[in-house]
Phi, psi and omega in degrees: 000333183289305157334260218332309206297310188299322182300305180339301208281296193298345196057056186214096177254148188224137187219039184278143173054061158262012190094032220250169175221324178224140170273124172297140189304351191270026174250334179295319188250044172311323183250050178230143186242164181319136125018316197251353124338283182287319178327319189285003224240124168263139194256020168286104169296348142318332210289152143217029162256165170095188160285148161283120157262014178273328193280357158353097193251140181300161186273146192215307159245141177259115193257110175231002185283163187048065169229140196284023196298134192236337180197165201225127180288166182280356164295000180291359199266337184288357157276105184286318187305327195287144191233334181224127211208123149209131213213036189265144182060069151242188159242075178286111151265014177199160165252116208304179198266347187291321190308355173264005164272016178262071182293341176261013188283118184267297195261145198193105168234121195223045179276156166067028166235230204240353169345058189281339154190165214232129202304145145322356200259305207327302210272032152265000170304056196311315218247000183278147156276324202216126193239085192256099198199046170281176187052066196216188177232052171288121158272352185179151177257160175258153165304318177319006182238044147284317204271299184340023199313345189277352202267130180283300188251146166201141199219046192259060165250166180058047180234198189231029169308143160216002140237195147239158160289136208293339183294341198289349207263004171269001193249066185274004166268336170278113164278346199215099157235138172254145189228341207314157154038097120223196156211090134345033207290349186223164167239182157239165217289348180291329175328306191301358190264009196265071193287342163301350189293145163239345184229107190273144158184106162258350176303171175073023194267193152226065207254120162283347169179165177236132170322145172307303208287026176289304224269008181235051190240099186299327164263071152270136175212018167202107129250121176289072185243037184277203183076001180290184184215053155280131188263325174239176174232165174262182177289159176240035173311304182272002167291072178288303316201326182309090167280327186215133200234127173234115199211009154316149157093031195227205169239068203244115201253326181193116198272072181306168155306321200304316200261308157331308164311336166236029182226064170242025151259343162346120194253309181245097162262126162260144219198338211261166186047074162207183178254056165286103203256000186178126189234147169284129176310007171291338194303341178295347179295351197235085184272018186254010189294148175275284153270116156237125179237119188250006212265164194092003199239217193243044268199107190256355201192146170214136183333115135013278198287005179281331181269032138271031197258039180323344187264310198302133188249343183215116172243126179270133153215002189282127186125358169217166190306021177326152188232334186295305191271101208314177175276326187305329181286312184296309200271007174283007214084182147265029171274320153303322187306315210247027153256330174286333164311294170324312139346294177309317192302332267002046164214183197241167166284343162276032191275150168313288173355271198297352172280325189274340162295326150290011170105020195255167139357134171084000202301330200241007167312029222338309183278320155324289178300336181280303210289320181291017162256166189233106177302311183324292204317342216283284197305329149317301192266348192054028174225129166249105179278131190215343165310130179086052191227346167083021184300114189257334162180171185243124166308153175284334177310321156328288175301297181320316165304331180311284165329318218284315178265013182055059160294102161269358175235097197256142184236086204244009187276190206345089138320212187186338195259145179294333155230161182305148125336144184260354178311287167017292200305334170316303183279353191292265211322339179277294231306124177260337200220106175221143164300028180307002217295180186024083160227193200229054203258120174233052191171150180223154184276145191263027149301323199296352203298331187271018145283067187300318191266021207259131169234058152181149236188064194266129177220350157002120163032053144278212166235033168300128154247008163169158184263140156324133176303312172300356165277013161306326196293346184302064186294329188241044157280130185259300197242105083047044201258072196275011188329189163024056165220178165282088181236130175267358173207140149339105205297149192309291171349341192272301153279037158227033157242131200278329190272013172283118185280311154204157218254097155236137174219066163247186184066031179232199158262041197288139158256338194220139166251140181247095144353294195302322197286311169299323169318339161315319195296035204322321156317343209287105197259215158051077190219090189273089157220092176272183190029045176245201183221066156311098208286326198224169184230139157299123192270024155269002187302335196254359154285011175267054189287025175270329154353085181259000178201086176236146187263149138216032195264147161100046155255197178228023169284177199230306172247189310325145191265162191297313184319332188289322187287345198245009173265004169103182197290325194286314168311329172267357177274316181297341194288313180307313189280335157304315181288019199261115162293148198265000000 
């Protein structure tokens, strides 16, 4: 009775590990009071000992975990006020239908009991944040749990799924989703629309492959998919964002450039127990990894160049079949490991070679720089790596070579340089992919016009106020990156390429957006321009509904207001299309 009294004041009841078998009715009806309650209840508004029943506070969170609760009434709904329901470790095998009259419920924890599915009423939970419910016996989800938009966590490992509804992909607010230990075989291709996730975790499925559109989820930073029957990965073109990738314990037969090429913020590759019979010196594209685990595959040899990897703190290899390397070398660590690697190379990191790579004597020497690209290397990987080298300009001798080798990927980024290389004009006709970003660029040259085939487009924190026109002729660009640079508009050239798919231009001086001109972009899913300084957003801007991600926050428009910015794209494309006069 004393709780009851305390709950009254706090709006708080917490009753975890009493033993309970049934919730007492006087908790449904907390704030109505007893017979001998009222008989006793003094109505001297003078008084100041005692209970108020006027000071009465609605119950708002409710504590009911670690207890023997086998069923929960349907009298839970007359608590309207609640907002955090925790009902974790009972043997709860359903939940009454009532529960979706609890319109103010943020939190919802029903983990650990007996659960196989959640009443249809469940996805009128409009106002939920957080869905916590591993460990149950959930089988299927309903397409209603599309209506949740609000929801932030989700939380279904350790259930019985074996598919998701295609509808999940409206759940454009969830950062932390968990799937682990169900089975799965697929995921669906709608996933990719969860443009809010950063934290992915699907291990422990029976999942044979991830959807492409995994690889276009921008703020994605941790996916968990070992434990799995992946033979393969798709590309993380749009994962700028990706630290850490875990796809151990799997059938992975071979880690190409196509995918390599886009995980190159990777902090952590798990790798290990697949069937990898060869791993390629591209893995050095990623130079900030940290953690690598390899052990365990089929793996007879290992690239060299992994020990230019200066950043690596940890290399797993134990467990597959070197034949180069002694075992004695492996168990000394990897510090040792990836000095004997180095070693093969023939230089140490402080060699004349790596000094002029870094920016030393000889930098601007044409043939210094030509011998330290590997034409094999050329002709293998189809990339010309030249980033982080302090570079003031490239010989034409470079680029030629490049062509030569059918370089479809030129990397010129951080840098030195003040203008394009005019060598460049050379590589133009192969390049699908070039790299300017973080150089001292306040101009492009109208030569790019002949990179017809170029479909990426890194120009990131330069000095740029516009692109040149003749770069119109540029039909198959997809992705797009002007950030940090000065464009008071989204330059005309940009939207006159049809097929771009996305977009980022924030962190510029942009003021005004032209409606007509984006509307050209009919691909465009991506459209990042947050920190410019935009007075108005147009509200046909939300007849673009091919949008799966548009930023605008930290602009200097009034509406849409941040609450609005911050319910995900599909509420702001609708907020918009309310305003369009009829």
């Amino acid at each position: 009775m004393e709780l009851i009294k305390l709950a009254r004041k706090s709006g708080q009841l917490n009753l975890t590990g009493r033993g309970m078998i049934d919730v007492p009715d006087q908790v449904w009806n907390i704030n109505i009071l007893t017979d001998d309650e009222r008989r006793g209840l003094s109505l001297s508004l003078d008084q100041c000992d005692g209970d108020r029943w006027w000071d009465q506070a609605d119950l708002t969170k409710l504590y009911l975990s670690s207890n023997k609760l086998s069923s929960l009434s349907p009298d839970i709904e007359k608590l309207q006020a609640l907002t955090i329901l925790e009902l974790n470790d009972n043997d709860l095998a359903s939940l009454p239908d009532t529960i979706g009259n609890l319109r103010q419920l943020s939190k919802l924890n029903i983990s650990r009991n007996k659960i196989e599915k959640l009443p249809n009423s469940f996805f009128q939970l409009k106002e939920l944040r957080q869905l916590i419910a591993h460990h149950n016996a959930i089988s299927e989800l309903s397409d209603d749990i599309g209506n949740l938009s609000f929801l932030e966590m989700m939380d279904l490992s350790h259930n019985k799924l074996t598919s998701l509804p295609a509808m999940i992909g409206f759940l454009s607010r969830v950062t932390n989703l968990n799937l682990s230990y169900n089975k799965l075989s697929e995921l669906p291709p709608e996933i990719g629309s969860m443009n809010a996730l950063q934290i992915l975790d699907v291990s422990s499925n029976h999942l044979q492959s991830l959807p492409e559109p995994v690889g276009s989820l921008c703020h994605l930073e941790q996916l968990f998919a070992q434990q799995n029957d992946l033979t393969a990965l798709p590309p993380f073109a749009g994962c700028a964002r990706l630290k850490e990738l875990h796809v151990g314990n799997n059938a992975i037969e071979e880690f190409p450039i196509e995918v390599i090429e886009t995980l190159l913020g990777l902090r952590t590759l798990d790798l290990k127990c697949n069937k990898l019979s060869h791993l390629s010196p591209d893995i050095t594209m990623i130079q900030g990894l940290e953690r690598l685990d390899l052990s365990n595959n089929n793996l007879a040899s290992l690239p060299y160049e992994l020990g230019t990897l200066v950043h690596l703190k940890g290399l797993g290899v134990e467990g597959n079949p070197l034949r180069a390397i002694r075992r004695d070398i492996v168990k000394r660590g990897t510090v040792h490991l990836l000095k004997w690697l180095q070693d093969r190379l023939g230089e140490s990191p402080e060699s004349a070679a790596n000094k002029r790579l870094s920016g030393g004597a000889g930098l601007n020497d044409g043939s210094d720089l030509a011998e330290s690209i590997e034409k094999f290397a050329l002709k293998t990987t189809h990339a010309l790596e030249l980033s982080k080298r302090s570079l003031h300009d490239v010989p034409e001798e470079i680029f030629r070579m490049a062509a030569e080798c059918d370089a479809s990927t030129i990397d010129l980024s951080k840098n030195a340089l003040e203008s394009v290389p005019k060598g460049l004009e050379i590589a133009c006709p192969v390049m699908t992919e070039l790299n300017l970003g973080f150089n001292k660029l306040s101009s492009l040259p109208g030569f790019l016009c002949l990179a017809t085939r170029l479909t990426f487009l890194d120009l990131r924190n330069n000095q740029l106020s516009d692109l040149p026109m003749e770069m119109s002729t540029l039909s198959s660009v997809r992705e797009v990156n002007l950030s940090f640079n000065r464009f008071s508009r989204i330059p005309e050239v940009v939207t006159s390429w049809e097929t771009l798919e996305i977009l980022f231009a924030s962190d510029n001086k942009i003021e005004q957006l032209d409606l007509a001109e984006l509307q050209k972009l009919k691909r465009i899913a991506v459209l990042d321009l947050r920190n410019n300084s935009i007075l108005q957003v147009p509200p046909e801007l939300g007849n673009m509904r091919q949008l799966r991600n548009l930023q605008l926050e930290g602009n200097l428009f009034r509406n849409p207001r941040p609450a609005i910015l911050s319910k995900g794209t599909p509420a702001l494309l609708e907020f918009l299309r309310d305003r369009i006069p009829r």
